[in-house]
C-alpha positions in Angstrom: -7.8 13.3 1.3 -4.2 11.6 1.7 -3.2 8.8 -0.1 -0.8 6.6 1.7 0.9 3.6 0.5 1.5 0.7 3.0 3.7 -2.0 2.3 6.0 -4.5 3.4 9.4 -5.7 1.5 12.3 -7.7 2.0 15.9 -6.6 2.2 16.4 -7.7 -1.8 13.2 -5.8 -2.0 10.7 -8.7 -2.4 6.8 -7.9 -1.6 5.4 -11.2 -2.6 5.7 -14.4 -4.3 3.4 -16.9 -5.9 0.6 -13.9 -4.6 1.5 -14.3 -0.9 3.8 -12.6 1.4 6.7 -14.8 1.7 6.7 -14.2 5.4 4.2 -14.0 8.6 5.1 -11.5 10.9 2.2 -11.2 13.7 3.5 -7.8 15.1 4.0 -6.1 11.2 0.2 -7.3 10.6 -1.2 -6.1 13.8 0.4 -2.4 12.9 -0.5 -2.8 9.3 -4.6 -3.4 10.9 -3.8 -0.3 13.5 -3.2 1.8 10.5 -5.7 0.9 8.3 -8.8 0.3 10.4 -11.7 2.8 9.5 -10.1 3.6 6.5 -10.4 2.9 3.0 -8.2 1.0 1.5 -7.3 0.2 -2.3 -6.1 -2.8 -3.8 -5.8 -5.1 -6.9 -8.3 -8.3 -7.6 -5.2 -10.3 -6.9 -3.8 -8.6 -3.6 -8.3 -9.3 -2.5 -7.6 -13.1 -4.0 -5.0 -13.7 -1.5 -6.7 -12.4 1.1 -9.5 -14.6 0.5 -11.9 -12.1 1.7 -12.5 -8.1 2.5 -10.8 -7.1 5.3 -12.6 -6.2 8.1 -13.1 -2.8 9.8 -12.5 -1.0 6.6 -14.2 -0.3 3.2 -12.8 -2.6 0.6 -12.0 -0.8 -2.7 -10.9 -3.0 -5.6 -9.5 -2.0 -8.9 -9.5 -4.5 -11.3 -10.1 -4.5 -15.1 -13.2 -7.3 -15.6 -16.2 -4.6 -15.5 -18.7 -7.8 -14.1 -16.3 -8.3 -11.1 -18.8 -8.5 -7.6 -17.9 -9.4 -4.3 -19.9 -9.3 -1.2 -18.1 -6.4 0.7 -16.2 -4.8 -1.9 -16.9 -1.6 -4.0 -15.3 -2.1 -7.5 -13.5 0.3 -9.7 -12.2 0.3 -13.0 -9.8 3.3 -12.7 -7.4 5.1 -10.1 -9.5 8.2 -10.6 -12.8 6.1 -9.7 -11.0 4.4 -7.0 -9.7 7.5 -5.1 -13.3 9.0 -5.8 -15.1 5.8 -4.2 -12.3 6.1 -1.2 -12.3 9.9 -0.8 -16.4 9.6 -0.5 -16.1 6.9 2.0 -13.4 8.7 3.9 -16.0 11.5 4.2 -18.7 9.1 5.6 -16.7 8.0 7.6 -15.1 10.9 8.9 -11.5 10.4 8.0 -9.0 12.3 5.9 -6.9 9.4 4.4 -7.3 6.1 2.7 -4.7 3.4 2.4 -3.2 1.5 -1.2 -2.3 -1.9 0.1 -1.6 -3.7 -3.2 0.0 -5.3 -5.0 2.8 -4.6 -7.0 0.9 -3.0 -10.2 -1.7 -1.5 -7.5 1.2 0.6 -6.1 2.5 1.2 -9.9 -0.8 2.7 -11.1 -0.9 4.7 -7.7 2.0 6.0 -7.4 1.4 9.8 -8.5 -1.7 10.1 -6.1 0.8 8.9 -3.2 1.4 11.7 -0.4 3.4 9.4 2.3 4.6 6.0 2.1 4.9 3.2 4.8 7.6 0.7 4.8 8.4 -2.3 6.7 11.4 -2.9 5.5 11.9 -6.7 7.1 15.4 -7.8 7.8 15.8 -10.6 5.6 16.3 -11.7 2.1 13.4 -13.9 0.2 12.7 -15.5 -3.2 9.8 -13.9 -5.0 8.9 -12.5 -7.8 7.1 -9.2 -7.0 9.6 -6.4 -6.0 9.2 -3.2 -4.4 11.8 -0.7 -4.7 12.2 2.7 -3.4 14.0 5.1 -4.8 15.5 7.0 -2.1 16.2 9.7 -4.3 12.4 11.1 -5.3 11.7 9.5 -1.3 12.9 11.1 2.2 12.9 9.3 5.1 11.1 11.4 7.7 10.5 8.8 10.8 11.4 6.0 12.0 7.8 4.5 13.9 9.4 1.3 15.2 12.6 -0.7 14.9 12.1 -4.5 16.2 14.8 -6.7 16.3 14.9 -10.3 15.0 13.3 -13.2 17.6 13.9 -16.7 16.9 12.4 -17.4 13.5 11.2 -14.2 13.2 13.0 -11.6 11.2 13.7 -8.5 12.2 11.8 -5.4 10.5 12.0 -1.3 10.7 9.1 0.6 10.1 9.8 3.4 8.5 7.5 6.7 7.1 8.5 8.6 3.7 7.4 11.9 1.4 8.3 12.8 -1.8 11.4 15.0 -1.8 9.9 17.7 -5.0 6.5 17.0 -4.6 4.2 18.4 -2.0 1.0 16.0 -2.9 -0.7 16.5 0.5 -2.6 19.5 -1.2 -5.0 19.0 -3.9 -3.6 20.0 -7.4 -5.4 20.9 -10.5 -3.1 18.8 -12.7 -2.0 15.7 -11.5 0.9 14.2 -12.8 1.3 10.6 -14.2 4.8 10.2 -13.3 5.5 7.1 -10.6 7.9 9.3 -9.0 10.5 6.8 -8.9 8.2 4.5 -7.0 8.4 1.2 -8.1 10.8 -1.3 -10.4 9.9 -4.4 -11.8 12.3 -7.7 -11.6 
């Protein structure tokens, strides 16, 4: 199964702040729900929180550290390793080969190894917050641009961009995974 990071950041890098997106962007949300649709996907109690529900369409895997955490819709886990299990087994139900890590900020920390491709909307602008994401470009290759929209009246403009890790071929399955972050993410 392929593990693909999705995510959305400023220009200063910014992801989120007070645990929302600082922005609404209808056309980055409606690709963000044409990519993840049928899929799993994995995220913190906190990224779920500010959804204020499971998203629809897709099997809604939480990781979160209380062990009596339930939520109609939601499988729990209290590990990456029994998170990609729960994801990779409803992948196979479903009859798909990748599931999705959509957040947040220590989501995408903890995941970072397991990550085969990431997805980046980089949007055109610069906000306050205080959860970063930051690539390093030099663990990280660009490999396609999927869609470069230009700014419209109060709405920022955004590229959405696909990456893979320049030494590591993670798309095969390895019998020792590494815990290195592979330059993923940096904290403010």
């Amino acid at each position: 199964m392929q593990t693909v990071l999705i995510v959305a950041a400023s220009e200063n890098d910014v992801v989120g702040c007070d645990n929302t997106m600082p922005w609404h962007i209808p056309e980055d949300l409606k690709f963000f729900k044409q990519q993840t649709i049928g899929h799993p996907i994995l995220m913190g109690r906190k990224t779920l929180d500010s959804l204020g529900k499971p998203l629809p369409g897709r099997v809604n895997v939480v990781l979160t550290r209380d062990v009596n955490f339930e939520r109609e819709g939601i499988l729990t886990a209290s590990s990456v390793d029994e998170a990609l299990k729960l994801a990779e087994q409803e992948a196979n139900k479903l009859g798909v080969k990748k599931c999705f890590v959509i957040g947040g900020a220590e989501i995408y920390r903890l995941f970072a190894s397991e990550v085969s491709k990431i997805i980046l909307t980089r949007i055109h602008k610069e906000y306050d917050g205080d959860t970063f994401f930051k690539l390093e470009e030099a663990d990280w290759r660009h490999t396609k641009t999927i869609k470069d929209v230009p700014a419209c009246g109060d709405t920022p403009g955004f590229t959405i961009m696909e990456f893979e890790p320049v030494h590591v071929d993670r798309t095969q399955e390895s019998s020792s995974q590494s815990d290195e972050s592979y330059g993923l993410l940096q904290y403010a």
